[in-house]
C-alpha positions as CSV (number, residue, x, y, z in Angstrom):
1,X,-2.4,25.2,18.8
2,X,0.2,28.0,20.1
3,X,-0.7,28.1,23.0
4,X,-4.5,26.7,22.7
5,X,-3.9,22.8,24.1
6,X,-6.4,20.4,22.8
7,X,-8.5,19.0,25.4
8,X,-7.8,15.5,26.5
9,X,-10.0,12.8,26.2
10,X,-11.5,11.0,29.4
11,X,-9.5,7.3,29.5
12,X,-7.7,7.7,26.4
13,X,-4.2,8.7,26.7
14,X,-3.9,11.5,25.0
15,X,-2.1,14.3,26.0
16,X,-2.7,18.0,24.8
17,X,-0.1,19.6,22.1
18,X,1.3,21.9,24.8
19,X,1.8,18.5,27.2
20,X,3.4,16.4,24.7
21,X,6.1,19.5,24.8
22,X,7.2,19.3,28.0
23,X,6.4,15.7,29.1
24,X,9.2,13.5,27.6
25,X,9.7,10.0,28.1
26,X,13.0,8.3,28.6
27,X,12.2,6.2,25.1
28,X,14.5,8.8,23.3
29,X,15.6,12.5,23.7
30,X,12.9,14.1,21.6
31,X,10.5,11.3,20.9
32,X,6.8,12.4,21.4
33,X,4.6,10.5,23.9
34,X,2.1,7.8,21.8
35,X,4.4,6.6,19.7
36,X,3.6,3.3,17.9
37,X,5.6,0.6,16.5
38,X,7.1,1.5,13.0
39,X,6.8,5.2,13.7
40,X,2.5,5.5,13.6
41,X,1.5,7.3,16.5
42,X,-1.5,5.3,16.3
43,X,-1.7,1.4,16.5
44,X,-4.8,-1.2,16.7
45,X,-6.2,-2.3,19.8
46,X,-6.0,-5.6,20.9
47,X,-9.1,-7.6,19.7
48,X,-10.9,-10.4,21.5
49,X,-10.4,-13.9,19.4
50,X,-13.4,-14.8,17.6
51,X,-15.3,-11.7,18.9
52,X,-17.8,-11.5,16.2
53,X,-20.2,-13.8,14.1
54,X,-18.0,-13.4,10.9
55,X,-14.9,-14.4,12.4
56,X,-16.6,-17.4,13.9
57,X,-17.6,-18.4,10.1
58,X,-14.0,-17.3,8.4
59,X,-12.2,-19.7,11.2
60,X,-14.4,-22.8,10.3
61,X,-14.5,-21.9,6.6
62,X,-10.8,-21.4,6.7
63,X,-10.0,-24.7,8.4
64,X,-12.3,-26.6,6.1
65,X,-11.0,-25.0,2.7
66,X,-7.5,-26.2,4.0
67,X,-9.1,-29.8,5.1
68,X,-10.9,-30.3,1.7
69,X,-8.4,-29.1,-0.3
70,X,-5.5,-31.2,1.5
71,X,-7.1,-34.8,0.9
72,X,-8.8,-33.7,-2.9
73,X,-7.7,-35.0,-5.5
74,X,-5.0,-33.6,-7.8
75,X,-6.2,-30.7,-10.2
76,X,-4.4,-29.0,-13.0
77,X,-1.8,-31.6,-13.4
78,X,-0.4,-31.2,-9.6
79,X,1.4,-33.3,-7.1
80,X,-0.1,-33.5,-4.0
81,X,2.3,-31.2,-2.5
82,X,0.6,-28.9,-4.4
83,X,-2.6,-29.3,-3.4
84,X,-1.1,-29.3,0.3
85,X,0.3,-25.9,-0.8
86,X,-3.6,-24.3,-2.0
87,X,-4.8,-26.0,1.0
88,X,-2.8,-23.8,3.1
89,X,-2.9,-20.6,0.5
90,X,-7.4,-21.1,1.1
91,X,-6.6,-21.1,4.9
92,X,-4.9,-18.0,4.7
93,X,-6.6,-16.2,2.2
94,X,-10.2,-17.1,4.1
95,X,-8.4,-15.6,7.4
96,X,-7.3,-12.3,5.2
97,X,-11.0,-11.5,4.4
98,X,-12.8,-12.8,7.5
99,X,-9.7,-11.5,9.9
100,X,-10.6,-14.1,13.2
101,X,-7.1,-13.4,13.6
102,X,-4.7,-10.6,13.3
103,X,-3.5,-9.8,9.7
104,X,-0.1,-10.3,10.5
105,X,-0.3,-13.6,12.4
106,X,-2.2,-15.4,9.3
107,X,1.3,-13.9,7.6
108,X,3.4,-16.1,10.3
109,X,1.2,-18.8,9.9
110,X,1.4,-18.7,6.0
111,X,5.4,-19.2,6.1
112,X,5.4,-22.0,9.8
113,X,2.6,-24.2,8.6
114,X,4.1,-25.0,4.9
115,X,7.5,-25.7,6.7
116,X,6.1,-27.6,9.4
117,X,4.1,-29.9,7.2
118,X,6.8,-30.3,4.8
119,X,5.2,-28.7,2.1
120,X,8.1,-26.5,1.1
121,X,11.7,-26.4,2.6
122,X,12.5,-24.0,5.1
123,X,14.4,-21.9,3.2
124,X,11.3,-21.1,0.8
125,X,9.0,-20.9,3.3
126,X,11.0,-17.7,4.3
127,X,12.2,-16.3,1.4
128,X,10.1,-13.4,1.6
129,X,13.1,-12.0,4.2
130,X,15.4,-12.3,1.0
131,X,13.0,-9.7,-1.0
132,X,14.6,-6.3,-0.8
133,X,11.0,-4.8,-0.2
134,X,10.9,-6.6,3.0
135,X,14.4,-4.9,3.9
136,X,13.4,-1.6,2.3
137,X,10.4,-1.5,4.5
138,X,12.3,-1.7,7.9
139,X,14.6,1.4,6.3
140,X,11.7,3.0,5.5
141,X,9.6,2.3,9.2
142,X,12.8,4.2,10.8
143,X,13.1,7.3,8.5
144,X,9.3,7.4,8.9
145,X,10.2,6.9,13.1
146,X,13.2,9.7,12.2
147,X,11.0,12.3,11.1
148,X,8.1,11.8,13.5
149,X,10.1,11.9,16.6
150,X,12.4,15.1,15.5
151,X,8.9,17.0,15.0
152,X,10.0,17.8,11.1
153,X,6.7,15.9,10.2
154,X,4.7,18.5,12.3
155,X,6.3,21.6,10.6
156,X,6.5,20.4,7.2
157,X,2.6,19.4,7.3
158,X,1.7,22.7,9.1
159,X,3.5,24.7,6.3
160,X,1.8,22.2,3.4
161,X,-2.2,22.5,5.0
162,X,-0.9,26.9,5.2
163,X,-0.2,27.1,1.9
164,X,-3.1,24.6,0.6
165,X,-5.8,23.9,3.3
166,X,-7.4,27.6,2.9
167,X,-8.6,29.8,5.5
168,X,-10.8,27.5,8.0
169,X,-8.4,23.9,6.9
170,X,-12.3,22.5,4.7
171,X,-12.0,18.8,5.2
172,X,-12.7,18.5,1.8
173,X,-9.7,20.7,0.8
174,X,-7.2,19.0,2.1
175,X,-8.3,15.2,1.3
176,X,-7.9,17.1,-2.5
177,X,-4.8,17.9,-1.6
178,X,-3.4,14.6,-0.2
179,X,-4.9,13.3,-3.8
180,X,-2.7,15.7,-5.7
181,X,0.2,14.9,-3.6
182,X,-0.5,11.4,-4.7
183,X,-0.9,12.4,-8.5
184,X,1.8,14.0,-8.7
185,X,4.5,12.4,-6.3
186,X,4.1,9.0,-8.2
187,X,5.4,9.9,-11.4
188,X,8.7,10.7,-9.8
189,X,8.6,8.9,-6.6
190,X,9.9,5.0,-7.9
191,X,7.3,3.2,-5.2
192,X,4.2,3.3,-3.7
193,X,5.4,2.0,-0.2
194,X,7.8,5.4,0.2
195,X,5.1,7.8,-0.8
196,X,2.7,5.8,1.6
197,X,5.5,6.3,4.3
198,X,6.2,10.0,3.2
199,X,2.9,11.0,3.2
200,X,1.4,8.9,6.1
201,X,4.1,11.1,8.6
202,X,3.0,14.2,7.1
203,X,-1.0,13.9,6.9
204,X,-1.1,12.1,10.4
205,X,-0.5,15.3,12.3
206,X,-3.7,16.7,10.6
207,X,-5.3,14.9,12.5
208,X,-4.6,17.0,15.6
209,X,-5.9,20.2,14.5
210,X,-9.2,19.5,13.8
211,X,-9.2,18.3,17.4
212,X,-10.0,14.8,17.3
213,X,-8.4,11.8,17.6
214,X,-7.3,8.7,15.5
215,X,-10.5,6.7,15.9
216,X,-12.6,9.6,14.5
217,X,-13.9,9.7,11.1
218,X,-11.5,12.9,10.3
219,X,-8.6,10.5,10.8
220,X,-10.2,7.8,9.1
221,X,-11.3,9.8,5.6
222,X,-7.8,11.6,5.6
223,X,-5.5,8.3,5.7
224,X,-7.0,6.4,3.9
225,X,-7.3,8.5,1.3
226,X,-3.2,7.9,0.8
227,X,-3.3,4.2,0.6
228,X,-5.7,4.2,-2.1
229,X,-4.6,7.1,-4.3
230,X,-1.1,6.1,-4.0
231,X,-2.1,2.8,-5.3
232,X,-4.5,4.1,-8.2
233,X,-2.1,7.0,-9.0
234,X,0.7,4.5,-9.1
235,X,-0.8,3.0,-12.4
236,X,-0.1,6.1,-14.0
237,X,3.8,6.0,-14.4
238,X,5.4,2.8,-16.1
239,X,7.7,3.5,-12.8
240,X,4.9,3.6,-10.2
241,X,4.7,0.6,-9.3
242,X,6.7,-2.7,-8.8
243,X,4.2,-4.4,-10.7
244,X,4.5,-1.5,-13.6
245,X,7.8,-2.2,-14.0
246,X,7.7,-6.1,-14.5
247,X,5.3,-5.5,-16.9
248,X,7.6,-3.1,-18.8
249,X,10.3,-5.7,-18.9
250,X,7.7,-8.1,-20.4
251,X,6.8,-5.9,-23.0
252,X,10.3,-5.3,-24.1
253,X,11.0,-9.1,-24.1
254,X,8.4,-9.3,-26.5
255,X,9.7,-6.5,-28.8
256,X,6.6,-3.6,-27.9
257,X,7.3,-0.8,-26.9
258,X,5.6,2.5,-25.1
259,X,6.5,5.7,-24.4
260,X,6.3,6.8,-20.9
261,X,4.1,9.5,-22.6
262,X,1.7,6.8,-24.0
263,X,1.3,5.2,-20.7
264,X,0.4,8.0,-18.5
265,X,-2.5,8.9,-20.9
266,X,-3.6,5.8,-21.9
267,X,-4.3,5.3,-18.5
268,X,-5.9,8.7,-17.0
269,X,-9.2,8.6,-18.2
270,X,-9.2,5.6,-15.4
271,X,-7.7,7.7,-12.7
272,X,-10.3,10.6,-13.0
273,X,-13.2,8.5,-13.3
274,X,-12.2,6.5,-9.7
275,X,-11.1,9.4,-8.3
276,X,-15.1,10.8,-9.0
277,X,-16.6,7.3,-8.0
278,X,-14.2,7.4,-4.5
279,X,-15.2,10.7,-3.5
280,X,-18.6,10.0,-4.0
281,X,-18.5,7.1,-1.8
282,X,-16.7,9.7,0.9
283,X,-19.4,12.2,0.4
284,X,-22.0,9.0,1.4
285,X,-20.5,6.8,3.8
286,X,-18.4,9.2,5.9
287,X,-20.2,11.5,8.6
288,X,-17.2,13.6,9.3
289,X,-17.5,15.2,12.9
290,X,-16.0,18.5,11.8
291,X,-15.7,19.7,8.3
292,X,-13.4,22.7,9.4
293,X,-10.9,24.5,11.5
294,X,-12.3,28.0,12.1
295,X,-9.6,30.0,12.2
296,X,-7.6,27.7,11.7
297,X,-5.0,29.4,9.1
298,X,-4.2,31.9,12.1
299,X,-3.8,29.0,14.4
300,X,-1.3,27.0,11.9
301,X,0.7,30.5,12.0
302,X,0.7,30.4,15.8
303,X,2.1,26.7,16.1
304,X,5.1,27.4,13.5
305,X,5.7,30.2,15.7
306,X,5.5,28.2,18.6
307,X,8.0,25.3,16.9
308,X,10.8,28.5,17.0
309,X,13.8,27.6,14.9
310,X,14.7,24.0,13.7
311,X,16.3,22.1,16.1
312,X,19.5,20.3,15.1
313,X,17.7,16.9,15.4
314,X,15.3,18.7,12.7
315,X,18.2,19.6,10.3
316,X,19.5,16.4,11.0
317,X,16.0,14.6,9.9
318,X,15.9,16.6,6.8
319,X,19.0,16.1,5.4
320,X,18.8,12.4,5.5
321,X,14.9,13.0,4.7
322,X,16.3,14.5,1.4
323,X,19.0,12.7,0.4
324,X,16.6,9.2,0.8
325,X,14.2,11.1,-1.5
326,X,16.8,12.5,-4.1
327,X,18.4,8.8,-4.6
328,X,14.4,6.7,-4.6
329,X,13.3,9.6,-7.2
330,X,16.9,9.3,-9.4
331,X,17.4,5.3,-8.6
332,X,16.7,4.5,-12.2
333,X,19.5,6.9,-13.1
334,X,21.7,6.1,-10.2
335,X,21.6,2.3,-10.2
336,X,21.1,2.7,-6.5
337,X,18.3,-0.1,-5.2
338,X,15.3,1.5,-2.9
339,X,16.1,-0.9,-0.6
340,X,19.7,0.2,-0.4
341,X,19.2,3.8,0.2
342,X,16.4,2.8,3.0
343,X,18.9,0.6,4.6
344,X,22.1,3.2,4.5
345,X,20.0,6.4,5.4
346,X,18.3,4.0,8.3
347,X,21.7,3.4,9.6
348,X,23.1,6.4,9.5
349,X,19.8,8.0,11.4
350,X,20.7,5.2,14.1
351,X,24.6,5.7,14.4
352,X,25.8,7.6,17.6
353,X,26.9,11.0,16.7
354,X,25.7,11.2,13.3
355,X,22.0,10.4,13.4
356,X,19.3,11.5,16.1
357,X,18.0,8.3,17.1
358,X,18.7,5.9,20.0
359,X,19.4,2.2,18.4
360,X,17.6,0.4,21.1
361,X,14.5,2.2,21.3
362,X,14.1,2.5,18.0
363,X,14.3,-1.0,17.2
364,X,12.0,-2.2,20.2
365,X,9.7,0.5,18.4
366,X,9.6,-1.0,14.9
367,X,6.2,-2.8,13.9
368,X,8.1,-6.2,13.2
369,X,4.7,-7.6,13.0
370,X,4.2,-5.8,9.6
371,X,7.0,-6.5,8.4
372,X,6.5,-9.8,8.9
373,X,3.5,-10.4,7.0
374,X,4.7,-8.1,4.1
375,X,7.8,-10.9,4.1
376,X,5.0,-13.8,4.0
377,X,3.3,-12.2,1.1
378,X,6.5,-11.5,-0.7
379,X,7.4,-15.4,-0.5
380,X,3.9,-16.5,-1.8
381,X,5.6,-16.9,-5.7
382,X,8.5,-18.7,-4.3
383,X,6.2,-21.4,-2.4
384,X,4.1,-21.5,-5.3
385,X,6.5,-21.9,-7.6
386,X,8.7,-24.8,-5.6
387,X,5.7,-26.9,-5.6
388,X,4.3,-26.4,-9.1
389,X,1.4,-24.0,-9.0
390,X,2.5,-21.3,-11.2
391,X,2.7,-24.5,-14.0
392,X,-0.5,-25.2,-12.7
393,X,-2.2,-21.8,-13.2
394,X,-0.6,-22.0,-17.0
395,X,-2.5,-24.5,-17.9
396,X,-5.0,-23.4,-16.2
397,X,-5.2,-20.3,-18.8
398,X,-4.4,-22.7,-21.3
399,X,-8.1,-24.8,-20.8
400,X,-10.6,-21.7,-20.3
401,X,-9.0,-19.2,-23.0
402,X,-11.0,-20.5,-26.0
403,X,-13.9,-20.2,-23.9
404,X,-13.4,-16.3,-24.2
405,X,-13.5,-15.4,-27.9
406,X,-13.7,-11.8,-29.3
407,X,-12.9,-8.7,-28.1
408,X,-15.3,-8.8,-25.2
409,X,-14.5,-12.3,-24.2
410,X,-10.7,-11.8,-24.1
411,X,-11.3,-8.5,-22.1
412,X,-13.1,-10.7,-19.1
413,X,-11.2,-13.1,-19.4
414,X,-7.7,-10.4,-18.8
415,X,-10.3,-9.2,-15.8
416,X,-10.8,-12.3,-14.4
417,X,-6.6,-13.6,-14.3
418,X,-5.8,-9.7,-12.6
419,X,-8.0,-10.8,-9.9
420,X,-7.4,-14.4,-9.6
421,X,-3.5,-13.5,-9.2
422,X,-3.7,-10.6,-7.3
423,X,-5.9,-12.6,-4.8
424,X,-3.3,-15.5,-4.9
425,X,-0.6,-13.3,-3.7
426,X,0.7,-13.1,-7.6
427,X,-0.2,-10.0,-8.5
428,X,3.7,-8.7,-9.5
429,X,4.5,-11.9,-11.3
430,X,1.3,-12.1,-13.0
431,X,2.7,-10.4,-16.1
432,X,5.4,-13.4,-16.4
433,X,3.2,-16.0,-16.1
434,X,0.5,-14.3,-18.7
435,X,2.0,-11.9,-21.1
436,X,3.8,-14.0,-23.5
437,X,0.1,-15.8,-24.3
438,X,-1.6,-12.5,-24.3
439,X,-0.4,-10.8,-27.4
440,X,-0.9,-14.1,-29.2
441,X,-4.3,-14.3,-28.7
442,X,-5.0,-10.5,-29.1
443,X,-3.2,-10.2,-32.0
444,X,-4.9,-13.4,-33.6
445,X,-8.2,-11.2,-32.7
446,X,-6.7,-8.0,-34.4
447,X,-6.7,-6.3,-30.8
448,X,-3.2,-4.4,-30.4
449,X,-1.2,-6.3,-27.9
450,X,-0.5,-3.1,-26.2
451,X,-3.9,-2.7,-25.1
452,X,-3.7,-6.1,-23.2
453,X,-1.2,-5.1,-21.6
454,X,-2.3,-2.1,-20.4
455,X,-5.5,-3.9,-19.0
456,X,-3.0,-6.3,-17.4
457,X,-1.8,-3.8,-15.9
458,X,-4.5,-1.5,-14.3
459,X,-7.0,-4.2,-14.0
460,X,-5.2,-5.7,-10.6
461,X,-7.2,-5.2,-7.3
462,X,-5.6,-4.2,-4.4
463,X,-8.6,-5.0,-1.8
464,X,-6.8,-6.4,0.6
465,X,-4.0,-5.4,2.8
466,X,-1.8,-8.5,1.8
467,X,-1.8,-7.3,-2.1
468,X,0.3,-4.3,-1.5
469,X,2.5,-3.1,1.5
470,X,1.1,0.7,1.1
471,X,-2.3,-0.4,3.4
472,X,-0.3,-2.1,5.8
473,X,2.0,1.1,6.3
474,X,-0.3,3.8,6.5
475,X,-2.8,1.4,9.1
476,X,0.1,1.5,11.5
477,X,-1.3,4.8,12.5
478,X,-4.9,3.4,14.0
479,X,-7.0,5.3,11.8
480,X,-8.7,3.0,9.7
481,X,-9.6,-0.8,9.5
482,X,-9.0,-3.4,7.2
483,X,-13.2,-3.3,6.5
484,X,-13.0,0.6,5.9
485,X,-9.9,-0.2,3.1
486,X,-11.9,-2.5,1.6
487,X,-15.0,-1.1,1.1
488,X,-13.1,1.7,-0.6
489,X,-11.1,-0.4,-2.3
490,X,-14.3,-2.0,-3.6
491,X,-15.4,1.2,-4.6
492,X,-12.2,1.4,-7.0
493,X,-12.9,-2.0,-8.7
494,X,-16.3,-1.0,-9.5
495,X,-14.6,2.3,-11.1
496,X,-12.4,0.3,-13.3
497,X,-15.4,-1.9,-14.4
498,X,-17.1,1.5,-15.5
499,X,-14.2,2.6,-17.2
500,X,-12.8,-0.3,-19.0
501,X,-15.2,-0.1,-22.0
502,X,-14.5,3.3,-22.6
503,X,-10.9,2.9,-22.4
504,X,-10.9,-0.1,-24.6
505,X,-13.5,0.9,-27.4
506,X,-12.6,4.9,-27.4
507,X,-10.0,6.4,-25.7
508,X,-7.0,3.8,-26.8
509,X,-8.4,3.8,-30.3
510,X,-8.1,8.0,-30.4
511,X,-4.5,7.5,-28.8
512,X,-3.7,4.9,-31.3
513,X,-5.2,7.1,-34.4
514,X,-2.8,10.4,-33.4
515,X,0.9,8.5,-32.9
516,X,0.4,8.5,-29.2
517,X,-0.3,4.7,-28.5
């Protein structure tokens, strides 16, 4: 820091702060050595196929999920297209959780095989490339790539950990501070994939000052700490999330309303009681290597002295940095798309003579692998949907929901479709296919059919990369693997068990009795 290079480790790469100053590679003219596809100075190593024991057992239990479910029988009122379709779906689901092969491959193969076995038309099996999030994502990956090779992510994190991280930088401090960020960033920040993106450059360069690198378990508890707060925060805003936001619409079709007011308390309670059960978990899984930076406030000072004065590729970064954010936090006033500011701010960071990056290197740089997978998930409804599955799972709900009567009953049963459809790839249409029999049936039961669908709405697990893009961002740095997501994630289900009962049977009643809900 300032002066103070951090060592290098032995066969790894890396290159000390003061280094990466001076030695430049012809990539681009201020791009900083160890950059990664899709801006993360990180990336994954390549892994051996079938390496472990586990992914020995996902392959075979993938391949004969897909076998068995190919030649069963119809179920639910399907054509055997259909059945072809699950087949496939199991496959790739079975690969997710058991990973014998990359993440992002098991994406490819979920949008080649269906087309190659005629199970859906070309066309659907790559419609995911027609959803604006895939598109918004690759504008995103470059501003991301924008700020990180202008250094602006270095001083703007440097100036956020000096104001925040307290004298010696406590661990502890700034993981609370990358959870406010989170808290409070969603309720004006329209999705969770920009605030992934936003904060991922920022937090990253953390990393560096409590000199380790991005296989330690520093770098591991402080990213992802964003993925998962900016999922669980996201819940709090009716415009957190894309899911949030369908769910609105449905509740409008069906002539409820809730104020924006309503929503963000209704759902707290939830929020503070993960945040507690998630930190917990940090306190007993992770074995940090350092917990602080001594001195480390004075060294911060002495690297923004060291940066000097921006450099115009810094102005540059953070005038497109802010108009990007000014038009995602204001879309819903502006009638602007997410996806269209990404794209136009992306292009005008690439064009020669306005914008500070080099088009070719840039692109070559992009993690196209991500964003292909994020396009297979996206076109999971589509495929479903061409060859009768969504019917299916209708009367699907149809057969088991008199098996759930009462309060209680109806409030597993509402558990138990969240993770069925988030699992299935569904998890933003799930309030199309499910909300107009909901408020029936909680209505009939004298439960207000706001409450079902506010446990529609918080109840849906993200667990695994493929149910929301914010993972899959933020892992582009190397810090953390799908397993440590997971087990977190896990951690956040078990939360929303816990707090479920006292949502339903106290805290929603007490909103309901003062006007709120």
């Amino acid at each position: 820091m300032g002066g103070k290079p951090v060592a290098a480790n032995a066969g790894s790469g890396e290159v000390s702060i003061q280094a990466a100053a001076v030695e430049k590679p012809a990539q681009s003219k201020n791009e900083r050595p160890g950059g990664k596809p899709g801006g993360g100075p990180g990336g994954r190593p390549p892994k051996k196929f079938l390496g472990k024991t586990s992914e020995k057992i996902g392959f075979v239990l993938g391949i004969a999920a897909l076998l068995v479910l190919w030649f069963c029988p119809p179920v639910w009122g399907l054509e055997p297209v259909g059945m072809h379709m699950l087949g496939i779906f199991a496959l790739c689901l079975i690969f997710w959780i058991f990973n014998p092969i990359p993440a992002e491959l098991t994406g490819l193969l979920l949008m080649i095989l269906p087309v190659l076995t005629k199970t859906v038309s070309l066309q659907v099996g790559f419609s995911g490339f027609q959803a604006s999030t895939t598109w918004f994502i690759f504008g995103g990956l470059i501003i991301g790539r924008l700020i990180q090779t202008s250094g602006l992510d270095r001083r703007i994190t440097l100036n956020i950990v000096r104001i925040f991280g307290g004298k010696n930088l406590s661990l502890w401090k700034v993981i609370f501070c990358v959870i406010i960020l989170s808290f409070v960033l969603t309720l004006v920040v329209p999705s969770g994939t920009v605030l992934a993106l936003l904060l991922g450059a920022q937090i990253y360069p953390l990393v560096k000052l409590y000199g380790v690198d991005e296989k330690s378990t520093v770098a591991k508890m402080l990213m992802v700490t964003i993925p998962v707060f900016v999922l669980l925060c996201g819940n709090e805003s009716l415009s957190g999330s894309s899911h949030n936001l369908v769910l609105l619409g449905c509740l409008e079709k069906g002539g409820i309303s809730i104020s924006w007011l309503g929503w963000f308390l209704a759902i707290l309670p939830d929020t503070i009681i993960i945040t507690v059960f998630v930190l917990i978990f940090f306190k007993l899984y992770f074995k940090p290597e350092v917990l602080t930076v001594p001195g480390g406030q004075e060294e911060i000072k002495e690297e923004l002295v060291a940066l000097g004065k921006f450099s115009v590729d810094e102005k540059k970064s953070l005038v497109f940095f802010l108009v990007a954010l000014v038009l995602w936090v204001t879309n819903s006033l502006t009638g602007i798309h997410v996806a269209h500011t990404a794209l136009g701010v992306a292009l005008l960071a690439l064009f020669p003579g306005i914008g500070c990056l080099e088009f070719r290197s840039t692109l070559k740089n992009i993690n196209w692998a991500m964003i292909l997978f994020v396009a297979a998930v996206l076109g999971i409804g589509s495929m479903m949907a061409a060859v009768g599955l969504e019917d299916a799972f209708t009367n699907f709900f149809n057969a088991i929901s008199p098996y759930f009567g009462g309060w209680l009953g109806f409030t597993v049963l509402l558990w138990l479709l969240a993770q069925i459809t988030a699992w299935l790839g569904l998890a933003i249409g799930s309030p199309m296919l499910f909300v107009p029999f909901m408020f029936p049936i909680a209505s009939g039961m004298g439960m207000p059919p706001v409450y079902a669908a506010l446990m529609q709405g918080y109840m849906q697990p993200t667990v695994m990369y493929y149910h929301a893009p914010a993972p899959m961002v933020v892992a582009d740095y190397g810090c953390y693997t799908q397993g440590d997501y997971i087990k977190t994630q896990l951690v956040v289900c078990l939360g929303k068990i816990v707090a479920t009962p006292l949502l339903v049977w106290c805290w929603w009643p007490l909103l309901g009795s003062i006007g709120i809900l």
